[in-house]
VMD Tcl script that draws the C-alpha trace (Angstrom):
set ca {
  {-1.48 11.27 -1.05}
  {0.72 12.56 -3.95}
  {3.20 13.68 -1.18}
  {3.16 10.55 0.10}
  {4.03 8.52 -2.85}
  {6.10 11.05 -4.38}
  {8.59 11.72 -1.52}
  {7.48 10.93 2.22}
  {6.99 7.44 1.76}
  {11.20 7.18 0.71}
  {12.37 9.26 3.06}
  {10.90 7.24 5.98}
  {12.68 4.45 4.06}
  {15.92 5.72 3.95}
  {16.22 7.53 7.39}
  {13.91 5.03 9.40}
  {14.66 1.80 7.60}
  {18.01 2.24 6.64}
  {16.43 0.34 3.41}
  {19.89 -0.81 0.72}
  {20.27 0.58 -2.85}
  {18.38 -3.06 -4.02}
  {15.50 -2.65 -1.70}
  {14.59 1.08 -2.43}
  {14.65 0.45 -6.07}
  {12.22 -2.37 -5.34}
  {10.27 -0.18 -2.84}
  {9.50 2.63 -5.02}
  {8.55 -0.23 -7.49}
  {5.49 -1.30 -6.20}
  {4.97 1.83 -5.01}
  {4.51 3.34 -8.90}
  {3.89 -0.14 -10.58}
  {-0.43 -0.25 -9.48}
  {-0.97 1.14 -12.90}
  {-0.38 -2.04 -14.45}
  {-3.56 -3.57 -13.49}
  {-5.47 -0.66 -15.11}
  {-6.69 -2.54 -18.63}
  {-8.05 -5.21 -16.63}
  {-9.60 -3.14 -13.90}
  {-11.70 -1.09 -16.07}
  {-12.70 -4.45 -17.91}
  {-14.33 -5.95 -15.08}
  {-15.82 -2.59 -14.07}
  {-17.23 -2.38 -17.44}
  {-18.72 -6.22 -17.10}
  {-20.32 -5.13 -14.50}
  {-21.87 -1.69 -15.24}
  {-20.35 0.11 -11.83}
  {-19.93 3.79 -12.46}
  {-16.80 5.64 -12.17}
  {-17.50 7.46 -8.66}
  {-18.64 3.91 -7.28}
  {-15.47 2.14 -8.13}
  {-13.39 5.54 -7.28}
  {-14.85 5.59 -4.08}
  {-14.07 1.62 -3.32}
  {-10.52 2.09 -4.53}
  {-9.40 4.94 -1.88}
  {-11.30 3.31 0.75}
  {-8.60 0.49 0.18}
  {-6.22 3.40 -0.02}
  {-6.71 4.55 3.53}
  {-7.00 1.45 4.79}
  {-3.69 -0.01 3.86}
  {-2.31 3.29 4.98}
  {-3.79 2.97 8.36}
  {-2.68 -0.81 8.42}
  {1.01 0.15 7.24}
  {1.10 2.64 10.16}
  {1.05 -0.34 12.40}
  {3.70 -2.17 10.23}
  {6.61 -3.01 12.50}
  {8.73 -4.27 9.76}
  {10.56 -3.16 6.48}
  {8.75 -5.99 4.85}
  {5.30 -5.35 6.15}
  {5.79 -1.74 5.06}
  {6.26 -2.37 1.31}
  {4.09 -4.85 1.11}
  {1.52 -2.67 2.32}
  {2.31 0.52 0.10}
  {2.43 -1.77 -2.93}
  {-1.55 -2.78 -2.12}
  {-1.96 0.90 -2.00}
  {-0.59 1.98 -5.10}
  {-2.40 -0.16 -7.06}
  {-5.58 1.22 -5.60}
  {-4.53 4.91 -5.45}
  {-2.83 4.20 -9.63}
  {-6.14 2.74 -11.26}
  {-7.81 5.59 -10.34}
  {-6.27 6.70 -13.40}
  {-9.27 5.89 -15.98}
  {-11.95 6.84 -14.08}
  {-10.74 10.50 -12.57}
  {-10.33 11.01 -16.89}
  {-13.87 9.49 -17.32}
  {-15.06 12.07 -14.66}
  {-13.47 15.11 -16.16}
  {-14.84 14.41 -19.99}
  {-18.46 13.91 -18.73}
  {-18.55 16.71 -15.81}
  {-16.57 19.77 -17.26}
  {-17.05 21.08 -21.14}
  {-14.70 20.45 -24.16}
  {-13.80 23.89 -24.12}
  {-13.17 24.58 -20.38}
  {-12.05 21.25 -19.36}
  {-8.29 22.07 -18.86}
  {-9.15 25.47 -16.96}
  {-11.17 23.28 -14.78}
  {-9.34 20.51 -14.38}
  {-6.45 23.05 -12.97}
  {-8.34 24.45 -10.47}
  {-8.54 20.90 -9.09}
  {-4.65 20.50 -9.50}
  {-4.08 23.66 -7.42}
  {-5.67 22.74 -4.45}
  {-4.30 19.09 -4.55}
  {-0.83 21.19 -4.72}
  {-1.69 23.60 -1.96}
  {-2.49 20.11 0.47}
  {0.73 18.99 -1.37}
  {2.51 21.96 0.35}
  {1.01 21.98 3.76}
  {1.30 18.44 3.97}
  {4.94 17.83 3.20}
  {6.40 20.92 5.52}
  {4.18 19.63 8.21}
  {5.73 15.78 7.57}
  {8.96 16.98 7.20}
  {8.92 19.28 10.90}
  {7.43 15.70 12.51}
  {10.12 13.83 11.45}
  {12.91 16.20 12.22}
  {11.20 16.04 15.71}
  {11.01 12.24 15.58}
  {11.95 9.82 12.42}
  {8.68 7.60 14.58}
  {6.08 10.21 14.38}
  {5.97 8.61 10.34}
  {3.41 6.58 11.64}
  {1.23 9.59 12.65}
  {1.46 10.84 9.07}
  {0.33 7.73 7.58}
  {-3.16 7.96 9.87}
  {-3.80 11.35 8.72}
  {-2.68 10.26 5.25}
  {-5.49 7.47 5.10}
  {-8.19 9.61 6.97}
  {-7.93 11.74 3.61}
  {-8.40 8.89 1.19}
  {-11.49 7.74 3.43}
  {-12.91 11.17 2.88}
  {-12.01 11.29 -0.72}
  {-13.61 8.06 -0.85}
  {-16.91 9.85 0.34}
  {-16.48 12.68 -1.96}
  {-16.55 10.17 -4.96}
  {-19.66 9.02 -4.12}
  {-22.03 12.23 -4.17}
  {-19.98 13.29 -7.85}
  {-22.26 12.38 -10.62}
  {-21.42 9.80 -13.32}
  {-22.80 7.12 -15.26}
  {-21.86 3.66 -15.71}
  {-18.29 3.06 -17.65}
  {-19.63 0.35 -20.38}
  {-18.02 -0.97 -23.52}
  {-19.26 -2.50 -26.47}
  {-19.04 -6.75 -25.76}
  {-16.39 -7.01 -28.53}
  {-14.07 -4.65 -26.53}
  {-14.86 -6.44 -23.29}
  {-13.32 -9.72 -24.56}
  {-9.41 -10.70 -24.41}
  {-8.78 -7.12 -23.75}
  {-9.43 -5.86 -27.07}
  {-8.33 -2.06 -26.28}
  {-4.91 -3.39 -25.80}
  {-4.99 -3.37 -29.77}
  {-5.12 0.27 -29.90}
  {-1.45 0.09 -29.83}
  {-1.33 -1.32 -33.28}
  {-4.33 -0.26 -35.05}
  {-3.99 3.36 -33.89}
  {-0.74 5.04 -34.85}
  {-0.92 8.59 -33.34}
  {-1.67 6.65 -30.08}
  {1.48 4.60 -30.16}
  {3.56 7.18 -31.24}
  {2.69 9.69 -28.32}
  {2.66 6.72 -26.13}
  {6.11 6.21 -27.19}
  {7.31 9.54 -26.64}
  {5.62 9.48 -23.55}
  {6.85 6.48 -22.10}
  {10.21 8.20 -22.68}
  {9.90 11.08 -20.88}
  {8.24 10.00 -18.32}
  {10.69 6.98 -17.83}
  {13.25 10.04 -17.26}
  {10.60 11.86 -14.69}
  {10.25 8.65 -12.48}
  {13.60 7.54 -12.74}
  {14.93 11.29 -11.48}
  {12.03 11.36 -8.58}
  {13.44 9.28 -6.09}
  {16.88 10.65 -7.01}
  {16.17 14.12 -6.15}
  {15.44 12.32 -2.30}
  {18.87 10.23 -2.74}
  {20.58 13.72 -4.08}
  {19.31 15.33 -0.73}
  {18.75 12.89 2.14}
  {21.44 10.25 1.55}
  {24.82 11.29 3.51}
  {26.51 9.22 1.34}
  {26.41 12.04 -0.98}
  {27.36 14.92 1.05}
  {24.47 17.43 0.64}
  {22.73 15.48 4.03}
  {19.76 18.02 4.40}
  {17.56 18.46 7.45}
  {14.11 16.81 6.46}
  {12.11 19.74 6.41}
  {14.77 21.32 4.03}
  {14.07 18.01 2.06}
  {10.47 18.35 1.63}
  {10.67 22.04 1.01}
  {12.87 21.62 -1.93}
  {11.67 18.28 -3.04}
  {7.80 18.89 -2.90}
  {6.83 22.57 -1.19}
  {8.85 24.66 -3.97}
  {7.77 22.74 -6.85}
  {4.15 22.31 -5.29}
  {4.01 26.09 -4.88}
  {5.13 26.55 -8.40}
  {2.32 23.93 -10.07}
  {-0.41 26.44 -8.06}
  {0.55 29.30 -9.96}
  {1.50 27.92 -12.84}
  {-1.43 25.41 -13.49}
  {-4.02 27.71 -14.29}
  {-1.53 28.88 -17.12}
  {-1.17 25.21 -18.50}
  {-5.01 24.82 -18.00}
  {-5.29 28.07 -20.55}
  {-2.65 26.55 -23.07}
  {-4.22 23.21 -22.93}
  {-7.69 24.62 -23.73}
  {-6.65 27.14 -26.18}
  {-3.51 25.48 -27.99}
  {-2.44 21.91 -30.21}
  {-1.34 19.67 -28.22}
  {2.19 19.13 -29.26}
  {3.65 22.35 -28.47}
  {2.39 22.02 -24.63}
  {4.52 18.76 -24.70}
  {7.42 20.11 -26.54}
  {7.12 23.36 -23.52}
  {6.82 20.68 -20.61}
  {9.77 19.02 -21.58}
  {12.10 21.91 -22.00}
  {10.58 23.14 -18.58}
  {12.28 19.72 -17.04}
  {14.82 19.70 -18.80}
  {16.19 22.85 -17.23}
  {15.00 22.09 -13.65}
  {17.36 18.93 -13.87}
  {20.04 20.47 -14.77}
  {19.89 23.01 -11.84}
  {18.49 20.93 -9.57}
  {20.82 18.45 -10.18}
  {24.29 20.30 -11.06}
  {24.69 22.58 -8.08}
  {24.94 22.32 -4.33}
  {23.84 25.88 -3.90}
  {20.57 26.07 -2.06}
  {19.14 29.27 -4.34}
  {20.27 27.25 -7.82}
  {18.28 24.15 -6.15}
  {15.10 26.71 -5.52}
  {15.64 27.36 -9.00}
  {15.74 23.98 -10.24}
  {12.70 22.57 -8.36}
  {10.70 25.87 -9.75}
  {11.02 25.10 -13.00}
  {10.41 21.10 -12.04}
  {7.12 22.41 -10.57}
  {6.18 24.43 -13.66}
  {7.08 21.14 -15.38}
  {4.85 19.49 -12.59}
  {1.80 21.59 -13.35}
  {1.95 20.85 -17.04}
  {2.90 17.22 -16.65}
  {-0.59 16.74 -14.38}
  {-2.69 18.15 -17.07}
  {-1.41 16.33 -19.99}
  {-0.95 12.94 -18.18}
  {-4.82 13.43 -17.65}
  {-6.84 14.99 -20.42}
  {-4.36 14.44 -23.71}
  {-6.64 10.87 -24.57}
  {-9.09 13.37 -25.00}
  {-7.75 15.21 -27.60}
  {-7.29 12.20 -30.08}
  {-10.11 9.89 -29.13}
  {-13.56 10.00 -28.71}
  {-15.72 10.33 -25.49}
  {-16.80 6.90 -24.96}
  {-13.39 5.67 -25.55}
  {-11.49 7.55 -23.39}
  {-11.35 5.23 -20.87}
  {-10.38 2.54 -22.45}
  {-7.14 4.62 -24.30}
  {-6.77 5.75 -20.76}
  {-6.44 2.32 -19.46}
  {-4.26 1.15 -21.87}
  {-1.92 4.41 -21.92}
  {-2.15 3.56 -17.62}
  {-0.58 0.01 -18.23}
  {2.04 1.56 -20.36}
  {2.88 3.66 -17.55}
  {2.55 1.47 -14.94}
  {5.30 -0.93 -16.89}
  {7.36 2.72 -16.87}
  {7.13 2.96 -13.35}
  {8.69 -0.42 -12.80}
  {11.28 -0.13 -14.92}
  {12.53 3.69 -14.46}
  {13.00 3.33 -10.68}
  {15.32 0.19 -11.12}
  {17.31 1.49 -13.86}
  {17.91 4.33 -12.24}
  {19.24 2.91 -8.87}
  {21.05 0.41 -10.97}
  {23.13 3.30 -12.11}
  {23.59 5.47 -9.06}
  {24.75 1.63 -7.53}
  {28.05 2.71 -10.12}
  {27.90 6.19 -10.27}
  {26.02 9.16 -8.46}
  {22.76 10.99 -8.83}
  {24.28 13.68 -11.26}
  {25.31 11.29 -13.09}
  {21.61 10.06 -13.23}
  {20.11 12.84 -14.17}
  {21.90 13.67 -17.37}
  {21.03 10.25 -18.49}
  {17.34 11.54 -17.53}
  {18.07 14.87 -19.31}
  {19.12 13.22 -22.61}
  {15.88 10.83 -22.64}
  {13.70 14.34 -22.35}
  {16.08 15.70 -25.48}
  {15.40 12.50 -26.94}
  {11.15 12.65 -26.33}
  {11.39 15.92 -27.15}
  {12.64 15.13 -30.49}
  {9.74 12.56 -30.77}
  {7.04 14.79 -30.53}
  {8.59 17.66 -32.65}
  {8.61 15.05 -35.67}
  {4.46 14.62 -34.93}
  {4.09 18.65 -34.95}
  {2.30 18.70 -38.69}
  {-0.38 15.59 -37.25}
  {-3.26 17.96 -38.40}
  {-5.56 14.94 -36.67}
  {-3.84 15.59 -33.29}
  {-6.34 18.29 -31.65}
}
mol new
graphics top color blue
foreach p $ca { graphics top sphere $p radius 0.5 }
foreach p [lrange $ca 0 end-1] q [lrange $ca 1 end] { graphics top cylinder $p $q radius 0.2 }
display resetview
């Protein structure tokens, strides 16, 4: 489903649909922008006393379904409409997957754990994408065919959630009411500030995603790639990268401070950009989405299990809730600013605006480095 929402899902928009500048920024949107439901979600899951593999397995069984329904979408419209339902499904996963991991794997080993996850979801990534990309340089239709198998594996994930044990995701009453985690943002400082820094460079990371597709797929800009050269470069490359280099992350997260593993991240993407971005030589653009999947690999973990490190276990998920809202607000805002400026300029052009807001994070989190309270 990652593959999906990180790269199929705008090719079929740009070579099926013939979708405008204006209507891909709004596409990948909704597509990103599910997360902003996330404080309220885990609120009303709280109220209620439904445990975290309950409520994951309800939300990808509304994942597959409005993948199955969008496969029947005959319509631009219909399309959107229906990946925007799914997003928000697939994105407030996003507190309880981080309520799983704290009370299934230990402290010490969660990281190393947690990565073996991340490579198999990256080996699927792989497999998946090359086999999309082959269908649709046989036939842009066959799109529909990878949206049924696409929501066949959220209805098994959906089963999967259910037999994974976990109990019920409750908050004190006083946090239940008028959203009281969303105060975390003032009363806790360390939070803000490394949501801050975070919202920065992953503003840069979203906004650079669907311009690594434009950079590629759009003829407009002369590279005008088969599709299954697209998803190698785009997804198989950088996939194959986060397998081997996720287990590596997992060790640095377990064994080092946090803020160095950010700092590391960074620089990784950083210099993927750069390549991916400033040549047209297909071994520089290996290069470049190599060091985007090392940055991949690292990205996954922290995004994940960094609440952990500052916060407690029984508030993780509502940090994580809040920190999901912050990005789901990122996601809606990245895309469009970043199609706004490739509307006056050109996806190289983007991505040095992206590399300067990773300079600019980076610089963020270096200034936190002595935070002896940050684990």
């Amino acid at each position: 489903m990652d593959a999906m929402f990180l790269g199929i899902f705008l090719v079929i928009a740009i070579r099926f649909f013939h979708a405008s500048v204006a209507w891909k920024a709004f596409f990948v949107t909704l597509c990103w922008a599910g997360g902003i439901f996330s404080p309220w979600i885990v609120q009303w899951i709280s109220r209620f006393a439904y445990t975290a593999t309950q409520m994951g397995g309800i939300f990808f069984l509304g994942t597959g379904i409005c993948f199955l329904w969008a496969s029947c979408a005959k319509s631009f419209s219909s399309y959107i409409i229906l990946m925007a339902i799914a997003s928000i499904f697939y994105r407030s996963e996003g507190p309880i997957l981080i309520n799983m991991y704290v009370r299934n794997y230990p402290d010490n080993r969660r990281a190393t754990y947690f990565s073996i996850t991340m490579m198999f979801a990256a080996l699927a990534s792989i497999l998946f994408s090359q086999w999309s990309g082959y269908m649709l340089d046989k036939n842009l239709h066959y799109y529909r065919i990878l949206l049924v198998v696409t929501s066949v594996c959220a209805f098994l994930c959906s089963l999967c959630f259910l037999r994974i044990p976990s109990p019920p995701m409750g908050m004190e009453k006083a946090q239940r009411k008028k959203c009281h985690y969303l105060r975390y943002l003032l009363t806790d400082r360390r939070f803000a500030k490394l949501s801050l820094h975070s919202f920065i460079i992953g503003f840069s990371y979203q906004m650079l995603i669907p311009m690594r597709i434009e950079h590629l797929a759009n003829v407009r800009y002369g590279m005008e790639l088969s599709n299954l050269s697209i998803m190698l470069l785009t997804l198989a490359i950088p996939n194959a990268v986060r397998v081997l280099g996720t287990p590596i992350w997992g060790r640095f997260f377990d064994r080092c401070p946090l803020i160095p593993m950010r700092i590391a991240v960074g620089l990784f993407a950083f210099f993927g950009y750069l390549l991916f971005f400033h040549s047209r030589e297909f071994g520089f653009l290996l290069c470049g989405g190599s060091f985007l999947g090392a940055a991949m690999a690292g990205s996954f973990i922290l995004h994940n299990l960094w609440i952990a490190r500052i916060v407690d276990l029984d508030k993780v998920a509502a940090y994580m809730s809040v920190y999901v809202l912050i990005t789901g607000i990122r996601s809606i805002l990245a895309p469009i600013a970043g199609y706004a400026i490739l509307s006056i300029s050109s996806p190289v052009f983007v991505s040095d605006v992206g590399a300067i807001l990773i300079l600019i994070a980076i610089v963020g989190f270096w200034s936190m480095r002595n935070d002896k309270s940050i684990r």
